[in-house]
N, CA, C and O atoms as a Maestro MAE file, in Angstrom:
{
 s_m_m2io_version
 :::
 2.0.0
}

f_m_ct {
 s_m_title
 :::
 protein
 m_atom[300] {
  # First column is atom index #
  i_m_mmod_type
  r_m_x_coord
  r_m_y_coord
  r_m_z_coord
  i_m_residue_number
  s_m_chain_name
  s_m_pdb_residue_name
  s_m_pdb_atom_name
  i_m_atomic_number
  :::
  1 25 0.837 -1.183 0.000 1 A "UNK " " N  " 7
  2 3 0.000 0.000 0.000 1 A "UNK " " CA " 6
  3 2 0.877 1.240 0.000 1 A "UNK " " C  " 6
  4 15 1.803 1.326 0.807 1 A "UNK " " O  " 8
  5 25 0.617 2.210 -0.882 2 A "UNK " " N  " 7
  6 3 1.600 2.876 -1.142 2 A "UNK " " CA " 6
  7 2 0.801 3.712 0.116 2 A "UNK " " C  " 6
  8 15 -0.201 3.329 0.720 2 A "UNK " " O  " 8
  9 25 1.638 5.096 0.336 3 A "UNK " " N  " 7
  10 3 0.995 6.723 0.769 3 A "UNK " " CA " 6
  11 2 1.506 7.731 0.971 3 A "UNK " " C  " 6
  12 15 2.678 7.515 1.279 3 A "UNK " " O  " 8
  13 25 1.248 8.892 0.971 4 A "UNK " " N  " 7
  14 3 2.099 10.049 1.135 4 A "UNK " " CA " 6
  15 2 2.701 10.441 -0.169 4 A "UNK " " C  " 6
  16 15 2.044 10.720 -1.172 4 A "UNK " " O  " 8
  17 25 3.680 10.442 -0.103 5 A "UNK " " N  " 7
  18 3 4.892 11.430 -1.208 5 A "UNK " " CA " 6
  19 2 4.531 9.834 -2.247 5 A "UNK " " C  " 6
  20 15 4.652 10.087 -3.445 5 A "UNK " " O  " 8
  21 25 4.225 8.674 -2.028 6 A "UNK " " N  " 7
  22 3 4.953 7.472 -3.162 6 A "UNK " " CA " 6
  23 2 3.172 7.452 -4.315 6 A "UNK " " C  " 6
  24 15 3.076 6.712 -5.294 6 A "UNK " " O  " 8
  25 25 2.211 8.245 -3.941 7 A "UNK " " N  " 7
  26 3 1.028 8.297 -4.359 7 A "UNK " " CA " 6
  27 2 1.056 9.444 -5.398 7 A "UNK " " C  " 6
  28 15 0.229 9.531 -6.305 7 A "UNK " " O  " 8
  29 25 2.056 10.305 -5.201 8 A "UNK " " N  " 7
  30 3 1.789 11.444 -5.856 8 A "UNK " " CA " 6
  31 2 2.089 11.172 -7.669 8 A "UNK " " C  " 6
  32 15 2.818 10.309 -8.158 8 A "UNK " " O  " 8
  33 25 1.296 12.170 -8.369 9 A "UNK " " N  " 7
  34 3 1.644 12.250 -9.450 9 A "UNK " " CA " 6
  35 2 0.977 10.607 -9.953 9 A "UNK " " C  " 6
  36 15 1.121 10.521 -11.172 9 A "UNK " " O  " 8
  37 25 0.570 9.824 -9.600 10 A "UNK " " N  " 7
  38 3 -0.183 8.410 -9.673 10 A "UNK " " CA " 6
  39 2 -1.946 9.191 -10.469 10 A "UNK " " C  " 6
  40 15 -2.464 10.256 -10.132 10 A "UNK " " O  " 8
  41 25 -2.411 8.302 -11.427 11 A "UNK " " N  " 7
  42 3 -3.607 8.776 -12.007 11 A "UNK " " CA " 6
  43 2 -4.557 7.751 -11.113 11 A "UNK " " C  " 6
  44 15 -4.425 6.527 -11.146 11 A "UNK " " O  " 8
  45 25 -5.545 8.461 -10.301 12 A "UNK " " N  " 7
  46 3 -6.441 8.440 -9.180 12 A "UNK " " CA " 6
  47 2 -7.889 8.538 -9.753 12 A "UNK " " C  " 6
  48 15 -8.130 9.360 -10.638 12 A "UNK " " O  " 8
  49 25 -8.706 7.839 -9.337 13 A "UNK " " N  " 7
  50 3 -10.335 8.755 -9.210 13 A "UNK " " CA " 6
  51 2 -10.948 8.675 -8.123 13 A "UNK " " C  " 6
  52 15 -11.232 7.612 -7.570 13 A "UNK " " O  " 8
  53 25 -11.211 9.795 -7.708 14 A "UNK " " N  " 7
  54 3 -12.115 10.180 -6.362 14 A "UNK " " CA " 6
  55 2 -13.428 10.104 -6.499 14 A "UNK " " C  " 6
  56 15 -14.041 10.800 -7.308 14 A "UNK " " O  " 8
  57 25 -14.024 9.183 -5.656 15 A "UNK " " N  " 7
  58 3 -15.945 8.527 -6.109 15 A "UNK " " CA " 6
  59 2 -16.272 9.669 -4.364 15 A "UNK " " C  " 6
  60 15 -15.728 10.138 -3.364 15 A "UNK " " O  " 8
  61 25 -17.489 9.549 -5.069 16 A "UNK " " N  " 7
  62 3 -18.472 10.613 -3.864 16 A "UNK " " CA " 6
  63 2 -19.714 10.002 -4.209 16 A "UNK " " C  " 6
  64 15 -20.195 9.801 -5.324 16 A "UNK " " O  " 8
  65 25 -20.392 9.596 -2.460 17 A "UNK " " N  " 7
  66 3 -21.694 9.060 -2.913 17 A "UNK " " CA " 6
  67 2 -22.730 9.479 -1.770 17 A "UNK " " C  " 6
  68 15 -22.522 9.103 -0.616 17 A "UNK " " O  " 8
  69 25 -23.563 10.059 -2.008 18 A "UNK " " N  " 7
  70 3 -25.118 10.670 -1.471 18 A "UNK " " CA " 6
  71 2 -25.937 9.872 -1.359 18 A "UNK " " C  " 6
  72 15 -26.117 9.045 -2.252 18 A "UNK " " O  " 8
  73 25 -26.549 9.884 -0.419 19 A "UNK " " N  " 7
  74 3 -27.389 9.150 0.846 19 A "UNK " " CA " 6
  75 2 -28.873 9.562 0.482 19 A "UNK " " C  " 6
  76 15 -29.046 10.559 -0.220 19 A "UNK " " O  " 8
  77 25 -29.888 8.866 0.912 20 A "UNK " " N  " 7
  78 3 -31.440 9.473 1.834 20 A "UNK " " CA " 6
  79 2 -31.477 10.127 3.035 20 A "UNK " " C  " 6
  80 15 -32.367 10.754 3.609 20 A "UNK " " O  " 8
  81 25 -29.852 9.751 3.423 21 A "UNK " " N  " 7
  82 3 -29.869 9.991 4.681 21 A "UNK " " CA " 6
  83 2 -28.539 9.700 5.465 21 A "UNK " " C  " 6
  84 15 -27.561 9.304 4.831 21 A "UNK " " O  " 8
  85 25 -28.438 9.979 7.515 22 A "UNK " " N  " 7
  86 3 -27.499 10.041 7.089 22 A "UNK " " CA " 6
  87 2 -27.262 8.508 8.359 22 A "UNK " " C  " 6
  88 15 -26.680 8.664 9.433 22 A "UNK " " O  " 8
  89 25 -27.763 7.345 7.969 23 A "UNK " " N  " 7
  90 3 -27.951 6.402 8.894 23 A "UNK " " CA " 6
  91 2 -28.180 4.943 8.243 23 A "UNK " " C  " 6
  92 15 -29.244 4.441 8.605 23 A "UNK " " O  " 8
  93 25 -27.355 4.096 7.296 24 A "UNK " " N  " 7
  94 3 -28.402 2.673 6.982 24 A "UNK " " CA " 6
  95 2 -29.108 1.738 8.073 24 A "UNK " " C  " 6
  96 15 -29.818 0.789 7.742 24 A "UNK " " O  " 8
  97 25 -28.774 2.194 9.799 25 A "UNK " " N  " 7
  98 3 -29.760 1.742 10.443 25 A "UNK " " CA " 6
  99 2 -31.248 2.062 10.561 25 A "UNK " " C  " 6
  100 15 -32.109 1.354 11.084 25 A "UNK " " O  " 8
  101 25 -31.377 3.095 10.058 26 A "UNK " " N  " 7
  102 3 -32.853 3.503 9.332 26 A "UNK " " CA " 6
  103 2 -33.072 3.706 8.453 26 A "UNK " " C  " 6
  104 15 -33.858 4.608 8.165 26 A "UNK " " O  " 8
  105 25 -32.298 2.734 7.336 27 A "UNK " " N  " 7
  106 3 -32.914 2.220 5.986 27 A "UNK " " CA " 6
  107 2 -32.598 3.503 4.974 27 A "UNK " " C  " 6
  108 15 -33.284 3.743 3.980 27 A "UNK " " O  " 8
  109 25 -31.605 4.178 5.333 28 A "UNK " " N  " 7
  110 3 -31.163 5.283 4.439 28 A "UNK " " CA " 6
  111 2 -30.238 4.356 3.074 28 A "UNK " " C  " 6
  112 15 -29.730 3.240 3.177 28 A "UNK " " O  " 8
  113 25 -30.249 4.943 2.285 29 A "UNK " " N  " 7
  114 3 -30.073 4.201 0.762 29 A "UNK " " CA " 6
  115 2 -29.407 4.871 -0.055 29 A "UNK " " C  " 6
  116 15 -30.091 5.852 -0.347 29 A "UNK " " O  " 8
  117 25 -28.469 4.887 -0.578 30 A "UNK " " N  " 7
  118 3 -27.512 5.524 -1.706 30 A "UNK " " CA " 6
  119 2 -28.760 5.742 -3.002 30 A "UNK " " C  " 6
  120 15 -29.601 4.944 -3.414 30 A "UNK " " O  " 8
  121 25 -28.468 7.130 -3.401 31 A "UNK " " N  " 7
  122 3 -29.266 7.537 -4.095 31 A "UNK " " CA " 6
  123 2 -28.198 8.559 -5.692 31 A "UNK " " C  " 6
  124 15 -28.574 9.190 -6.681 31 A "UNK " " O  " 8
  125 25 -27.001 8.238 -5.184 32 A "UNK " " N  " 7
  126 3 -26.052 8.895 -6.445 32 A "UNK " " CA " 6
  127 2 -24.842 8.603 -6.223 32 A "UNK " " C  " 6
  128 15 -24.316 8.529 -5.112 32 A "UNK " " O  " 8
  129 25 -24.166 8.360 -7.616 33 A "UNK " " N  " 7
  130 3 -22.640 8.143 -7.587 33 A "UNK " " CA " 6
  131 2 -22.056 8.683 -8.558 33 A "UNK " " C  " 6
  132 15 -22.468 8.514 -9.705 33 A "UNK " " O  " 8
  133 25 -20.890 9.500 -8.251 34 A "UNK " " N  " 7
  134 3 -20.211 10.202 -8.776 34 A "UNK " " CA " 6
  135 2 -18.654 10.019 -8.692 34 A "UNK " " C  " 6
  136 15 -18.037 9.773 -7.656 34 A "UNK " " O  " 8
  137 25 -18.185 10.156 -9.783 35 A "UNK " " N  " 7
  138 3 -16.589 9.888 -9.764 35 A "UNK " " CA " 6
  139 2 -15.769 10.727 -11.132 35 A "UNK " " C  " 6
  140 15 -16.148 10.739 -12.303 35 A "UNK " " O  " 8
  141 25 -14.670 11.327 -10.604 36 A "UNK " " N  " 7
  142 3 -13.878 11.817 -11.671 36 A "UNK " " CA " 6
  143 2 -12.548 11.304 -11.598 36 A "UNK " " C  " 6
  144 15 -12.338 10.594 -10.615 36 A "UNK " " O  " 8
  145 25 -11.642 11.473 -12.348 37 A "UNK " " N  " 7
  146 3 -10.697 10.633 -12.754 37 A "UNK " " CA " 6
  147 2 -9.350 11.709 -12.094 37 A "UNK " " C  " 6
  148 15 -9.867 12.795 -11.832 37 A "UNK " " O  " 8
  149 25 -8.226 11.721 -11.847 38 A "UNK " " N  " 7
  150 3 -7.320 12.809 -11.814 38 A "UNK " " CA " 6
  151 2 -6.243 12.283 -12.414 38 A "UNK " " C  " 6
  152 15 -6.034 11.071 -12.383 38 A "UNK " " O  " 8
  153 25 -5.427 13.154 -13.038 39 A "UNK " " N  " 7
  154 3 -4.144 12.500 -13.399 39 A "UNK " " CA " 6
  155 2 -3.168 13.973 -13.842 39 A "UNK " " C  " 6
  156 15 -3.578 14.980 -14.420 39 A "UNK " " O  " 8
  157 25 -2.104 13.745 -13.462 40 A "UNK " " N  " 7
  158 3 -0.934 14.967 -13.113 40 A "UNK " " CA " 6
  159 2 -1.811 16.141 -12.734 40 A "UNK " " C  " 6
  160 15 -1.793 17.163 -13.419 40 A "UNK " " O  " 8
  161 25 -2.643 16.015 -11.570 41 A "UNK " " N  " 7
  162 3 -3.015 17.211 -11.203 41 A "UNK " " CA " 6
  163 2 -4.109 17.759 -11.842 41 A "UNK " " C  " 6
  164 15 -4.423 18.937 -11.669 41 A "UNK " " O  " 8
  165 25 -4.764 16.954 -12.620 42 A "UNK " " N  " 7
  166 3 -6.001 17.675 -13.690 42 A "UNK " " CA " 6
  167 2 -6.965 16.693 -13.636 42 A "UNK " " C  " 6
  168 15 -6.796 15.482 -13.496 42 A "UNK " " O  " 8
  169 25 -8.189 17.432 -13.782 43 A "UNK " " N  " 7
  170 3 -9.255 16.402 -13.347 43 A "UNK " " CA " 6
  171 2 -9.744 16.095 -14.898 43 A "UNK " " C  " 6
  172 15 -9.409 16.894 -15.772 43 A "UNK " " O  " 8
  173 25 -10.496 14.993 -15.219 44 A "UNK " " N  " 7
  174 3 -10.266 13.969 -16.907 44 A "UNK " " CA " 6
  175 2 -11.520 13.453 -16.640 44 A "UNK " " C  " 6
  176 15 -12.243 14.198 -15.980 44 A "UNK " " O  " 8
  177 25 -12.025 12.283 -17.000 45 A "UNK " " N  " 7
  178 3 -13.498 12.003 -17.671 45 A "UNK " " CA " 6
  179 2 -14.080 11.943 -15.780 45 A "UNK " " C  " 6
  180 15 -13.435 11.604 -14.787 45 A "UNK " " O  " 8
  181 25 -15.656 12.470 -15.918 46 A "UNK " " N  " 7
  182 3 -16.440 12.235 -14.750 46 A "UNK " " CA " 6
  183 2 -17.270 11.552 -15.377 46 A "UNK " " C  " 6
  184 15 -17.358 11.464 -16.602 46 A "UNK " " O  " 8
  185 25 -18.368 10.678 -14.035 47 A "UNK " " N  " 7
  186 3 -19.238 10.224 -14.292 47 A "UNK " " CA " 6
  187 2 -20.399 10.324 -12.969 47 A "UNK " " C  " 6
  188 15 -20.095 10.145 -11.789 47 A "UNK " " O  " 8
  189 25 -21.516 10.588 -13.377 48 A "UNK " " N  " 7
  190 3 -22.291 10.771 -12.361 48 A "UNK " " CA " 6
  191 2 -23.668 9.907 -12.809 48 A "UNK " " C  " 6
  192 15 -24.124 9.729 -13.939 48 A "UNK " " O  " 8
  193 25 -24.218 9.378 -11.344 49 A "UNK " " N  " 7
  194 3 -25.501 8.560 -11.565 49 A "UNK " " CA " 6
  195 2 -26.790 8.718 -10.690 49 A "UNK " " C  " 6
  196 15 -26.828 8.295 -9.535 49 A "UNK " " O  " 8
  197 25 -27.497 9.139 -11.097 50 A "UNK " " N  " 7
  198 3 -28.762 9.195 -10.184 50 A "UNK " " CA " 6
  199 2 -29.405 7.979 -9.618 50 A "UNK " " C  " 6
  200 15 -29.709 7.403 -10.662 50 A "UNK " " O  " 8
  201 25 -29.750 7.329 -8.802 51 A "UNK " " N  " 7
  202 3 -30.551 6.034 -8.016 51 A "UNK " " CA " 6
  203 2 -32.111 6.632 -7.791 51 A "UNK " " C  " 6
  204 15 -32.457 7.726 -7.346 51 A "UNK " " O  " 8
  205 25 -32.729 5.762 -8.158 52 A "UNK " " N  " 7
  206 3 -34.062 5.984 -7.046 52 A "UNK " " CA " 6
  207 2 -34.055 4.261 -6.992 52 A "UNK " " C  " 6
  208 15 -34.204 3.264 -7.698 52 A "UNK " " O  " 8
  209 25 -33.824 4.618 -5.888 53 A "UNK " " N  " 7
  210 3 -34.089 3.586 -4.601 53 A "UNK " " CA " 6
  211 2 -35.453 3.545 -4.181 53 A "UNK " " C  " 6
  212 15 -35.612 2.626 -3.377 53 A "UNK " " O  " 8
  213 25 -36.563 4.227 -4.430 54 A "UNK " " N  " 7
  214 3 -37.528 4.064 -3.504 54 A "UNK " " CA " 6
  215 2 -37.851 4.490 -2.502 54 A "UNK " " C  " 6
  216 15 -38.980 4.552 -2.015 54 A "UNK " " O  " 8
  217 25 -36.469 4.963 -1.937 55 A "UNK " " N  " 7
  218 3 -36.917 5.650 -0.491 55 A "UNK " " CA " 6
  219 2 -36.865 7.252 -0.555 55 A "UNK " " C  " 6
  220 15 -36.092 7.627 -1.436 55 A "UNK " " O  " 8
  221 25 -37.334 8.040 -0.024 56 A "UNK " " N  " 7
  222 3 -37.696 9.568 0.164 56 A "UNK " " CA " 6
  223 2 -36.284 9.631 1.051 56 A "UNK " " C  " 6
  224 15 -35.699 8.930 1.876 56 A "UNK " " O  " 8
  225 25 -36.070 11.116 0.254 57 A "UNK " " N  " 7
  226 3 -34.404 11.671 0.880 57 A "UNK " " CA " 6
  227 2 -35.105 12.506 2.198 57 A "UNK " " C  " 6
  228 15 -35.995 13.333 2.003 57 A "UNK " " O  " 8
  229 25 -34.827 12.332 2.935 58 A "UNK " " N  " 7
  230 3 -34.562 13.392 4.794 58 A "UNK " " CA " 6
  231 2 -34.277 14.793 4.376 58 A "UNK " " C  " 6
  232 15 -33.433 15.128 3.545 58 A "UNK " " O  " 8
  233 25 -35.000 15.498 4.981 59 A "UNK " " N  " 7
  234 3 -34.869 17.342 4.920 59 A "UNK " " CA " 6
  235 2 -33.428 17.429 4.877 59 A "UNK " " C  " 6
  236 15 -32.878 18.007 3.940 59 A "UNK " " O  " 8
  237 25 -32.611 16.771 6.048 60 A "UNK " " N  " 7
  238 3 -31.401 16.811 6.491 60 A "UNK " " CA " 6
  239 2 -30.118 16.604 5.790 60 A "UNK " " C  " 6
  240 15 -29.051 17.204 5.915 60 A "UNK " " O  " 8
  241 25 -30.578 15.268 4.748 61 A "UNK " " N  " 7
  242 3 -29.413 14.864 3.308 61 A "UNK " " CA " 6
  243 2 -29.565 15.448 2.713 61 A "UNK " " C  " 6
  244 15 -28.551 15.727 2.072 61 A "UNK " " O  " 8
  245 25 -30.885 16.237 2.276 62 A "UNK " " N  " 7
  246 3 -30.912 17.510 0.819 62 A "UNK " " CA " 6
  247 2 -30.361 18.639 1.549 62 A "UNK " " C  " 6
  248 15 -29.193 18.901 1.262 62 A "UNK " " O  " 8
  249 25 -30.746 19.143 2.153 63 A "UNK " " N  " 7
  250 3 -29.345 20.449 2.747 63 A "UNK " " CA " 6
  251 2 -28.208 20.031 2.408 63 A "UNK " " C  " 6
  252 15 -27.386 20.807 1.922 63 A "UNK " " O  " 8
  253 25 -27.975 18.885 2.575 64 A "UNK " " N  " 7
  254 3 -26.493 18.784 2.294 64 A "UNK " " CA " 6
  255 2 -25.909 18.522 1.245 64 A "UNK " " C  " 6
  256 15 -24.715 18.792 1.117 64 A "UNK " " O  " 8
  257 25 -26.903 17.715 -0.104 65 A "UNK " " N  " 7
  258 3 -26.669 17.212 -1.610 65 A "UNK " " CA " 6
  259 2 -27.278 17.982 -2.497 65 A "UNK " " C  " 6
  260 15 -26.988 18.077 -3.690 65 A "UNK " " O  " 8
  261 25 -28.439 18.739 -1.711 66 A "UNK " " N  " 7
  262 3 -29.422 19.097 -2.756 66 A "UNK " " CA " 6
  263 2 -30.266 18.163 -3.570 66 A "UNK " " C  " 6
  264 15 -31.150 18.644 -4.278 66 A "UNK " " O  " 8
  265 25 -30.011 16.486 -3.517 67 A "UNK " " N  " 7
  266 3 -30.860 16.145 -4.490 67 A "UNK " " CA " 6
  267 2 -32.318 16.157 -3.909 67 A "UNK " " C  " 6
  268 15 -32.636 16.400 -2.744 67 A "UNK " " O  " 8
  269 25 -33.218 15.813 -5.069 68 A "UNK " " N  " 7
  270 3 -34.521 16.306 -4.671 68 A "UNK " " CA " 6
  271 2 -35.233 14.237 -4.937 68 A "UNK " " C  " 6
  272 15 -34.623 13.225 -5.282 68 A "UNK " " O  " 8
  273 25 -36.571 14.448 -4.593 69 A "UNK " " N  " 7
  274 3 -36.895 12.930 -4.609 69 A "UNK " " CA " 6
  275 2 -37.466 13.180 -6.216 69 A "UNK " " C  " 6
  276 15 -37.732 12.069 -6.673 69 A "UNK " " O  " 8
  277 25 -37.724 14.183 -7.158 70 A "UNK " " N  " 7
  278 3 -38.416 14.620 -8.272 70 A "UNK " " CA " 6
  279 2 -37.053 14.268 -9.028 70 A "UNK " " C  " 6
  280 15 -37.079 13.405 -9.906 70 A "UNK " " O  " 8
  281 25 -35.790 14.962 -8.681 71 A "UNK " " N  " 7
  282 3 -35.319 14.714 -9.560 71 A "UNK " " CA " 6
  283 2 -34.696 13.034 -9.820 71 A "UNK " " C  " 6
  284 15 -34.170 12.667 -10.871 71 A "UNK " " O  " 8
  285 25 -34.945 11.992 -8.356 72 A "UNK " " N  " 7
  286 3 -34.349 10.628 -8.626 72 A "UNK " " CA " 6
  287 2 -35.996 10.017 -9.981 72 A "UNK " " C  " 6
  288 15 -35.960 9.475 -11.086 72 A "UNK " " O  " 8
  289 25 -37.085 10.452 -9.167 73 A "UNK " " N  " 7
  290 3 -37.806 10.376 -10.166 73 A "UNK " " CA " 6
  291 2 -37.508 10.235 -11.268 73 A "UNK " " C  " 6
  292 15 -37.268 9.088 -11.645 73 A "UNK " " O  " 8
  293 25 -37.411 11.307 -12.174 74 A "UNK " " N  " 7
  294 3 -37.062 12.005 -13.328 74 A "UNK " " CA " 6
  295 2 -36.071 11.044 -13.768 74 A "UNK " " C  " 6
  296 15 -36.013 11.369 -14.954 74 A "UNK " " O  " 8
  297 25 -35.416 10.279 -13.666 75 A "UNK " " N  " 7
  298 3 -34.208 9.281 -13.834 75 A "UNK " " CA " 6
  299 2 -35.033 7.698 -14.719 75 A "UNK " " C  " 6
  300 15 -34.343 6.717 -14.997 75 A "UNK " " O  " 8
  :::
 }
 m_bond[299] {
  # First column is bond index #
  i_m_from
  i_m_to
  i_m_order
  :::
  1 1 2 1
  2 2 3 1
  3 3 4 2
  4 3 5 1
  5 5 6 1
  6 6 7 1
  7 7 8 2
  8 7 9 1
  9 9 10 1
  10 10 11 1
  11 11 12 2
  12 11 13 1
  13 13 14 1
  14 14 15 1
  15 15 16 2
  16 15 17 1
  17 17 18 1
  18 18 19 1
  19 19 20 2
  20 19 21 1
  21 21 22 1
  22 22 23 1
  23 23 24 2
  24 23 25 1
  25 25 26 1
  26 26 27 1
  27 27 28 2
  28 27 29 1
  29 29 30 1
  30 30 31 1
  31 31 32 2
  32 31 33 1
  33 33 34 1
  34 34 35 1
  35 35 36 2
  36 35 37 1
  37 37 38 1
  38 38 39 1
  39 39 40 2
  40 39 41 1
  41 41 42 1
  42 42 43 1
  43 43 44 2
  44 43 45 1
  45 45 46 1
  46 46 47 1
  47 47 48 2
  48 47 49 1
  49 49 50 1
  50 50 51 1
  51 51 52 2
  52 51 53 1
  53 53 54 1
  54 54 55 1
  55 55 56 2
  56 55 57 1
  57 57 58 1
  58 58 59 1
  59 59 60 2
  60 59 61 1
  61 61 62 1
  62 62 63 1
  63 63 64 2
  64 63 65 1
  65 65 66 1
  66 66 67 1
  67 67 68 2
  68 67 69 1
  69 69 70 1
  70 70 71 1
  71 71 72 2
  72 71 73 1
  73 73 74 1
  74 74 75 1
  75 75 76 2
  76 75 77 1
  77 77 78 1
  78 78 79 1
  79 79 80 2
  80 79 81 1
  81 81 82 1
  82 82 83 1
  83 83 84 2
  84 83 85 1
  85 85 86 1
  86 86 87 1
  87 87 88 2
  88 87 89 1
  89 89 90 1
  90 90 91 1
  91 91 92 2
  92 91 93 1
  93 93 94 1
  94 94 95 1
  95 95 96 2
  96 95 97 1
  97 97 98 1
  98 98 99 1
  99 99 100 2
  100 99 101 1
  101 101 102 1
  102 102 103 1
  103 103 104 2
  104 103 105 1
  105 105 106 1
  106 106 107 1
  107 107 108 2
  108 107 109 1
  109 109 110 1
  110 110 111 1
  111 111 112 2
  112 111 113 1
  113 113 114 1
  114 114 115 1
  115 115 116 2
  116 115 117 1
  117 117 118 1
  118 118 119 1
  119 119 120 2
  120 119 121 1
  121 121 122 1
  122 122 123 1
  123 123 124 2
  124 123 125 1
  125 125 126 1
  126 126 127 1
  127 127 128 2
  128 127 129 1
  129 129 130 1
  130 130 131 1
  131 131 132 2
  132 131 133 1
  133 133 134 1
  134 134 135 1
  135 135 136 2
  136 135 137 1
  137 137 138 1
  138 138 139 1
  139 139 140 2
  140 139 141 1
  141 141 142 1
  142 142 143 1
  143 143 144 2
  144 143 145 1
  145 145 146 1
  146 146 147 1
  147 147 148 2
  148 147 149 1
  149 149 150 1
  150 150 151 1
  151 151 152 2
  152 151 153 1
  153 153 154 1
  154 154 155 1
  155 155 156 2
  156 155 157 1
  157 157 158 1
  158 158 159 1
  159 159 160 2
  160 159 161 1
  161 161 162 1
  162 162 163 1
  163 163 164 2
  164 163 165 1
  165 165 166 1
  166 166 167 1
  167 167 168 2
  168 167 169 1
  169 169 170 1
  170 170 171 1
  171 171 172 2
  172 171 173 1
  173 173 174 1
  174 174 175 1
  175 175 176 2
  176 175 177 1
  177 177 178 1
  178 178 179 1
  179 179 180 2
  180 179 181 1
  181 181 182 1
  182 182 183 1
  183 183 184 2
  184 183 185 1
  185 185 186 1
  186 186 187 1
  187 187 188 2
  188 187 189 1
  189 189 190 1
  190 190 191 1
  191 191 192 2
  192 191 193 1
  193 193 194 1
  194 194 195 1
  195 195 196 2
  196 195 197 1
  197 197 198 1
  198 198 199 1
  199 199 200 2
  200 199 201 1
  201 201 202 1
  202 202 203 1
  203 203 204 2
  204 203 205 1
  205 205 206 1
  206 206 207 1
  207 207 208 2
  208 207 209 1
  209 209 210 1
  210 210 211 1
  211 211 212 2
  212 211 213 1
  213 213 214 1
  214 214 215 1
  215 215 216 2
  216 215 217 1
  217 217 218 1
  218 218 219 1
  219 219 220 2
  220 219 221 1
  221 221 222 1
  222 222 223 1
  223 223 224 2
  224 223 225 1
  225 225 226 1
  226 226 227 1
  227 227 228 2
  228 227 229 1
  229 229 230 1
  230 230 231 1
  231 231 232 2
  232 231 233 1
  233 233 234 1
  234 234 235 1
  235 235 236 2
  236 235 237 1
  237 237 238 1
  238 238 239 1
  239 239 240 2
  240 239 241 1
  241 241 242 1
  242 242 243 1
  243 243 244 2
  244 243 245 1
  245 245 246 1
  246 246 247 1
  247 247 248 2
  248 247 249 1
  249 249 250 1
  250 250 251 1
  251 251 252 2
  252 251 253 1
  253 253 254 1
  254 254 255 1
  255 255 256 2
  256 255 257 1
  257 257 258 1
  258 258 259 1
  259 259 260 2
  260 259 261 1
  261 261 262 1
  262 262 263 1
  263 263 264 2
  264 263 265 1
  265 265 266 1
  266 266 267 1
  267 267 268 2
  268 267 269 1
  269 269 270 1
  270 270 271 1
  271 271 272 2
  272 271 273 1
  273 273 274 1
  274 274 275 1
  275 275 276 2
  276 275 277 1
  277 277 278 1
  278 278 279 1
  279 279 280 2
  280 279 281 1
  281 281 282 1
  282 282 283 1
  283 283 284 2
  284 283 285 1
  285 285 286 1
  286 286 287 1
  287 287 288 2
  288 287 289 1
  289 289 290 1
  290 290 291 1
  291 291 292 2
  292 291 293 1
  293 293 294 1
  294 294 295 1
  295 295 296 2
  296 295 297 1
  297 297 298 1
  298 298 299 1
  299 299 300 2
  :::
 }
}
């Protein structure tokens, strides 16, 4: 396992993923996935995905993602 200084300059992608919520002990559910690629310092192909899961996002996860339950709809 590399880290630190032996990672650098290495072509990476950083994934980010949004919730219903912010708990799967109360059935909170990944509702988007997102990932972009990096390489020498520059960010290169993204990809992003909407879920509807079925379950209604919490007042509390949209403050924080913004997604809406219209727009997993809309998917």
């Amino acid at each position: 396992m590399m880290c630190g200084r032996e990672a650098e300059g290495l072509p990476m992608v950083i994934i980010d993923i949004e919730t219903t919520g912010l708990s799967r002990l109360c059935g909170h559910r990944v509702i988007e996935l997102g990932a972009v690629r990096l390489e020498g310092g520059e960010m290169g192909e993204e990809f992003n995905c909407l879920i509807d899961c079925g379950h209604r996002i919490s007042k509390r996860a949209h403050r924080v993602h913004g997604v809406t339950d219209e727009m997993l709809r809309a998917n």
